[in-house]
Backbone bond lengths (Angstrom), bond angles and torsions (degrees), N, CA, C in turn:
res aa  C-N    CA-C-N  psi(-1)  N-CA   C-N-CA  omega(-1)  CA-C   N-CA-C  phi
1 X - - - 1.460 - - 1.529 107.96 -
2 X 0.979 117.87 118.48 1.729 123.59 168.64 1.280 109.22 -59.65
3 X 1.492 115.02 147.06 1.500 129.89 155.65 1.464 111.13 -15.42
4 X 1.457 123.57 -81.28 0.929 144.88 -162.19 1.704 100.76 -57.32
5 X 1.134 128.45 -48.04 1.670 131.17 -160.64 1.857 84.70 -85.48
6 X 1.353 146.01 -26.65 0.999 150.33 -155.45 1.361 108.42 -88.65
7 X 1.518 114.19 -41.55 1.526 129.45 165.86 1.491 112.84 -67.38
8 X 1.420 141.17 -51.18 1.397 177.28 69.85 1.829 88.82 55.58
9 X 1.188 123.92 -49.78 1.544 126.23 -168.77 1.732 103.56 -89.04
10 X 1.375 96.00 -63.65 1.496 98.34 174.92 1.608 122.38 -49.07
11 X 1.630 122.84 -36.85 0.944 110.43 -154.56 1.741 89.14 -91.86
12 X 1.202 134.95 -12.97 1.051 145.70 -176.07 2.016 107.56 -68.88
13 X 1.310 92.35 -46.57 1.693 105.03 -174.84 1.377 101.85 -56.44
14 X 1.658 104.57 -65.58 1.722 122.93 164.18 1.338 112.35 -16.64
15 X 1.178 101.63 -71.88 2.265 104.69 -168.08 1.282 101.07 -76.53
16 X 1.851 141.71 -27.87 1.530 114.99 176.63 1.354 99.55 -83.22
17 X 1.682 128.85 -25.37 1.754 109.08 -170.51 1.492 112.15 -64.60
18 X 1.688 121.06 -42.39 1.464 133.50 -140.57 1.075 110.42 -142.93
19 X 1.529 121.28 14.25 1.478 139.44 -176.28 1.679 113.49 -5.90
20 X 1.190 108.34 89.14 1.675 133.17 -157.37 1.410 113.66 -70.97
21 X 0.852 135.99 148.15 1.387 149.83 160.35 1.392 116.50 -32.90
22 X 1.843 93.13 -69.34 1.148 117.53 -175.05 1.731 89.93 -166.33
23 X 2.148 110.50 157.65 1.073 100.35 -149.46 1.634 68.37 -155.21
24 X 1.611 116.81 137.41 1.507 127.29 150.81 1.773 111.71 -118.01
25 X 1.355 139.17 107.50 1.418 145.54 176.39 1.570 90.48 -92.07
26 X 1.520 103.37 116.24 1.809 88.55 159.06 1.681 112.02 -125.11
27 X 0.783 134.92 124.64 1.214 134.11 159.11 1.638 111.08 -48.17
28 X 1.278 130.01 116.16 1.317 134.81 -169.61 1.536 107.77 -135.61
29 X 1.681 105.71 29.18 1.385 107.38 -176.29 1.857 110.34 -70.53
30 X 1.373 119.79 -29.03 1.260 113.24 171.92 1.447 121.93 -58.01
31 X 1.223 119.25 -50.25 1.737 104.10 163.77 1.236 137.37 -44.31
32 X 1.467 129.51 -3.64 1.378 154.04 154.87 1.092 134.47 -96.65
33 X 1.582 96.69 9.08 1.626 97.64 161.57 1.378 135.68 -40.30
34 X 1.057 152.72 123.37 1.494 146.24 -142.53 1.475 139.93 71.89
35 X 1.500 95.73 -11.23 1.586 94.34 178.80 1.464 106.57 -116.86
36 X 1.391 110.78 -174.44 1.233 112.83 -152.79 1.970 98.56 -73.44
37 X 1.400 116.44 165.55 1.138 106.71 -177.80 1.082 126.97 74.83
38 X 1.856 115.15 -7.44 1.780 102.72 -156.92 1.697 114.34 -85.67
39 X 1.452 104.28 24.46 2.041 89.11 175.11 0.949 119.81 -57.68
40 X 1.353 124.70 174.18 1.465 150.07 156.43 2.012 89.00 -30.91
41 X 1.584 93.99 141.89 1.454 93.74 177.40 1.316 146.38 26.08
42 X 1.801 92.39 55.33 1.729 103.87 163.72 1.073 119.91 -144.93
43 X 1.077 109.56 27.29 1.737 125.59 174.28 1.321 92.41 -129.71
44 X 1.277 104.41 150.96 1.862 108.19 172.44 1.878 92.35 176.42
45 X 1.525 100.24 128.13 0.960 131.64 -160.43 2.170 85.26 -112.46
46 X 1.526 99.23 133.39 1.962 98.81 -176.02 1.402 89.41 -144.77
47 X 1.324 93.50 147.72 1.923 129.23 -167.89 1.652 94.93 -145.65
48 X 1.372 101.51 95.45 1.762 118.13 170.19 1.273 107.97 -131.55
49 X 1.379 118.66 140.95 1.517 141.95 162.59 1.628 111.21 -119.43
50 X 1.080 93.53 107.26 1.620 115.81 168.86 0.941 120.75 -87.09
51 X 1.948 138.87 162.98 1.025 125.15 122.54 2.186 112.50 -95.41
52 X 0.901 100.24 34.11 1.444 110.66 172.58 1.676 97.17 -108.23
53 X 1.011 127.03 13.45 1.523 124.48 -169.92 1.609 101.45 -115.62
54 X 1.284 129.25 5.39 1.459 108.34 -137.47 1.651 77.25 -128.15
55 X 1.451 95.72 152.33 1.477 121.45 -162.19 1.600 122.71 77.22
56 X 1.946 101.23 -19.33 1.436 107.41 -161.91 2.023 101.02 -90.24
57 X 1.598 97.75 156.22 1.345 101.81 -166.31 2.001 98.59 -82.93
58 X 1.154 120.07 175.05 1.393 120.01 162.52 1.649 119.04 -36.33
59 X 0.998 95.46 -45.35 1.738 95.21 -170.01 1.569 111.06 -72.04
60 X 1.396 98.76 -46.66 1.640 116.48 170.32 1.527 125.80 -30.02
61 X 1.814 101.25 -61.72 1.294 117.58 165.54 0.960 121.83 -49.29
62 X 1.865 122.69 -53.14 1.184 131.06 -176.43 1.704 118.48 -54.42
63 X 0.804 90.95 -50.76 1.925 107.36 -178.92 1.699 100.66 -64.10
64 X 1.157 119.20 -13.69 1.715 125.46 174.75 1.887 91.54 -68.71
65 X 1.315 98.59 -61.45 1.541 111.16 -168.64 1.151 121.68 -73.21
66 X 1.149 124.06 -18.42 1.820 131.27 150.42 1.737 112.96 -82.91
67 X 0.863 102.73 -33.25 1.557 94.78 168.55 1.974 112.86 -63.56
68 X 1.546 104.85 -51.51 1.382 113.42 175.59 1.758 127.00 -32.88
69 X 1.936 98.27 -61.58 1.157 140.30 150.75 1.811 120.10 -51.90
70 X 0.747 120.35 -41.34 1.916 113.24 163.60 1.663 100.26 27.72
71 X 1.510 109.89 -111.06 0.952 160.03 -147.30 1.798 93.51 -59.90
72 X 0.952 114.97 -43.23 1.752 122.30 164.26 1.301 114.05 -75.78
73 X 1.092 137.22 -30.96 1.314 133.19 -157.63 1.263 98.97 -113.89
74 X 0.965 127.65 -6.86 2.067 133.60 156.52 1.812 101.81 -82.18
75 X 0.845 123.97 -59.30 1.168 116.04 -178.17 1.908 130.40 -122.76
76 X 1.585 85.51 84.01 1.589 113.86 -178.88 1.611 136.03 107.40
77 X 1.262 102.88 -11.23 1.614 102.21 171.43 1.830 105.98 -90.22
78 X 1.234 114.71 129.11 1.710 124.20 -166.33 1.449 69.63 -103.55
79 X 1.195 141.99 -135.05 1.429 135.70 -96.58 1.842 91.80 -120.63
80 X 1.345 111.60 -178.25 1.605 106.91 -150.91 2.014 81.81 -176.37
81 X 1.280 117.18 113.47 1.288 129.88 166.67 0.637 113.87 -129.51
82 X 2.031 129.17 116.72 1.373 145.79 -150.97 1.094 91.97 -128.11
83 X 1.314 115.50 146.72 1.451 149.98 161.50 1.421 108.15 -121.99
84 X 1.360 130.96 89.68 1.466 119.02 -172.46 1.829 93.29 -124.17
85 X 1.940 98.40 132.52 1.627 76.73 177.54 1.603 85.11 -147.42
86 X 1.290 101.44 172.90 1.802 89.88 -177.65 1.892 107.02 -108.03
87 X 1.267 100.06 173.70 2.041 101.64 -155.72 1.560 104.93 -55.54
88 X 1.531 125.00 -16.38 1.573 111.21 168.49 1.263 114.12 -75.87
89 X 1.575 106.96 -16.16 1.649 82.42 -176.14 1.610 111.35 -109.16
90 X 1.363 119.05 23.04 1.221 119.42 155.65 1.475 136.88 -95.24
């Protein structure tokens, strides 16, 4: 799967699981150049506002967005930094 079809899938899973507010996916695999994991599309840094987020604690949310993600995050995305908050608290 290319970078591009990898972003394109994820961000797709994202808006039918947790249908977002508003949603930033970045691929931030170039700042990891050199370390382990660092190809094209396996870092990705996420900025979501839900109202599927609300009442839920950090971990709560998070496990929304690994649950969403499954299927990517078994095979090839290394690291994943969420910012998920819902529209009052943005």
């Amino acid at each position: 799967m290319t970078a591009s079809s990898l972003h394109a899938a994820m961000t797709q899973a994202l808006t039918e699981r947790l249908e977002p507010v508003s949603m930033e996916l970045e691929d931030d695999s170039a700042a990891h150049a050199g370390h382990a994991g660092a190809r094209e599309g396996a870092h990705f840094n996420l900025r979501i506002v839900s109202v599927r987020f609300a009442g839920l604690p950090r971990v709560a949310r998070h496990r929304l967005v690994y649950d969403a993600l499954r299927p990517w995050m078994a095979e090839g995305v290394h690291a994943l930094a969420i910012d998920a908050r819902t529209p009052d608290e943005v």
